[in-house]
N, C-alpha and C positions, 0 to 999 in steps of 0.2 A: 583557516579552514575549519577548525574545530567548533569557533564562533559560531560560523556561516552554517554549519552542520546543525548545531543547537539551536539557531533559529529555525532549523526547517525540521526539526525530531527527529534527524537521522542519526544511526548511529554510525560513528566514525570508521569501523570496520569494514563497510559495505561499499561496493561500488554504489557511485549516484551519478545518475542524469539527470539534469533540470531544464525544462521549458520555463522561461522567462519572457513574457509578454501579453500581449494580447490574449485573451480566451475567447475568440470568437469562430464562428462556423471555418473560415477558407485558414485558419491557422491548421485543422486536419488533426487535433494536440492527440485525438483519439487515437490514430496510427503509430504516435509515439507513446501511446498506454499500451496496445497490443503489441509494438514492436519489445518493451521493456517488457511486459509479463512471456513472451517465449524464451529471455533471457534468465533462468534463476538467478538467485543469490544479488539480483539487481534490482537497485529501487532507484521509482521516479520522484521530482519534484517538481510539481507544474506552478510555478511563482507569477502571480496577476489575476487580474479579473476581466471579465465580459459576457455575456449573453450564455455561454457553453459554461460556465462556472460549475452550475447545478447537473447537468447531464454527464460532465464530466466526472464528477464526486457519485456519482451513480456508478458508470461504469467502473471506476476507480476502485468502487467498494468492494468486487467479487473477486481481488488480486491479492488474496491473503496479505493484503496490510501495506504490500509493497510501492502502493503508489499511493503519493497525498495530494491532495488539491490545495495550496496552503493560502492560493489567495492573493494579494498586493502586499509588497513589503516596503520599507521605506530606505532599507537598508539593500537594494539591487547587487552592489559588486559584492557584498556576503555572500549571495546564492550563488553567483556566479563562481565565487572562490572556492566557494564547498563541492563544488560539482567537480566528477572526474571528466565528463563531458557536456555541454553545454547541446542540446537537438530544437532543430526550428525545422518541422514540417509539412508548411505553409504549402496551398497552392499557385498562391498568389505571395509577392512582397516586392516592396521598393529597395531601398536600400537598410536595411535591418541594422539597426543601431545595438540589436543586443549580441550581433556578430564582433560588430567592433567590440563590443565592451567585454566581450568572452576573452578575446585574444590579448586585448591588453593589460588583462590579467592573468593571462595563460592557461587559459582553458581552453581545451580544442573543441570545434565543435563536427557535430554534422549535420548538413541544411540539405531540404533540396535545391536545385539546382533550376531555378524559379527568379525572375526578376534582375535584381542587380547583384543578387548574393555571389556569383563568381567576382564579382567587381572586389569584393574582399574577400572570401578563400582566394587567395590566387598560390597561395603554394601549400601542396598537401602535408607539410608539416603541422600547420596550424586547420586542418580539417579535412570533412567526405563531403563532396558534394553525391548527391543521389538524385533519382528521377523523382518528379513528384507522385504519391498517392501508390507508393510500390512498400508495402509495409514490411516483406523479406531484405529489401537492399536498405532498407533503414535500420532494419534490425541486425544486420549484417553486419553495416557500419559500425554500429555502436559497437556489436561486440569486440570487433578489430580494433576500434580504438580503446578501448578498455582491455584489452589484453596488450597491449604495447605499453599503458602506461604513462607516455612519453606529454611531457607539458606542449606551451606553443613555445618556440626558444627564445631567447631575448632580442635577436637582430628581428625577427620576426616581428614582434609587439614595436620591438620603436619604428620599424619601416606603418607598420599602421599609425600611432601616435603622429609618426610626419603627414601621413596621406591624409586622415582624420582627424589631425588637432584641429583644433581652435584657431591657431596661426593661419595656419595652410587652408583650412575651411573657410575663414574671415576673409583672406586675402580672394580666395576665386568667388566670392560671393560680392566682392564691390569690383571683381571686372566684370563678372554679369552686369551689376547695374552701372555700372560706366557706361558699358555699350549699349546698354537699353535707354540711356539719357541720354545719350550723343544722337541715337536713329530720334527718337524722340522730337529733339532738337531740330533735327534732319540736315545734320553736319554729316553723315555717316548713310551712307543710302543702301538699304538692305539687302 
């Protein structure tokens, strides 16, 4: 944690939230800038790069200091460790790999509720999901989960680890293409 804090200049004391990912327009990162500044004594860290990098670090800058744009790191599960919450408040997403990667280090997060992201919060010990582009029920969130404290618990992380390993990932990705070489073939009729 303390690591992952010192890479991103925070100091250890403070609650932190981090966006980790993409910086582009339909991630919304901005709602998660105004939702952390109605939050005192809370700082953000918005970890990546894209297109909104620079408008970000704009808006960023009027939040007496609290939020940083830090940019791409190469060290990922650092930020994600440092953070007492992990926030994805995308309009739009697929399957968000930095959900998994929050929980399996135990960080909670809260996402909206956009895409496949219930496909991974499925139990709210490990996060909030919220409505998209509602920057009160985000901030809301946040605060709640930062006032609880509470990590993601360990049965929790390894039920993801089975659903999203490697294993279990490998495996259903060669029955997709099993059965797409079989129709292929046209041993298997659609």
């Amino acid at each position: 944690r303390r690591k992952g804090r010192d890479l991103l200049g925070i100091d250890d004391d403070r609650p932190l939230v981090v966006y980790h990912g993409a910086v582009g327009p339909e991630k919304l990162i901005g709602n998660a800038i105004r939702a952390v500044q109605a939050l005192p004594g809370v700082d953000l860290a918005v970890v990546g790069d894209g297109t909104e990098r620079a408008a970000l670090s704009e808006l960023a800058g009027g939040i007496d200091g609290r939020v940083r744009v830090v940019g791409p790191t190469s060290e990922p599960s650092l930020a994600l460790t440092a953070a007492d919450v992990v926030v994805l408040p995308s309009e739009t997403e697929g399957l968000p790999g930095v959900l998994i990667e929050a929980g399996l280090v135990g960080t909670p997060v809260v996402a909206t509720d956009v895409g496949f992201v219930r496909d991974i919060v499925t139990d709210p010990r490990a996060g909030s999901l919220v409505p998209a582009n509602d920057v009160e029920a985000l901030r809301c969130a946040i605060e709640q989960r930062l006032a609880s404290g509470e990590r993601v618990p360990s049965e929790l992380r390894e039920q993801l680890g089975q659903r999203f390993g490697l294993e279990h990932t490998v495996t259903a990705w060669a029955g997709v293409l099993e059965s797409l070489a079989a129709r292929a073939d046209g041993s298997v009729q659609p």
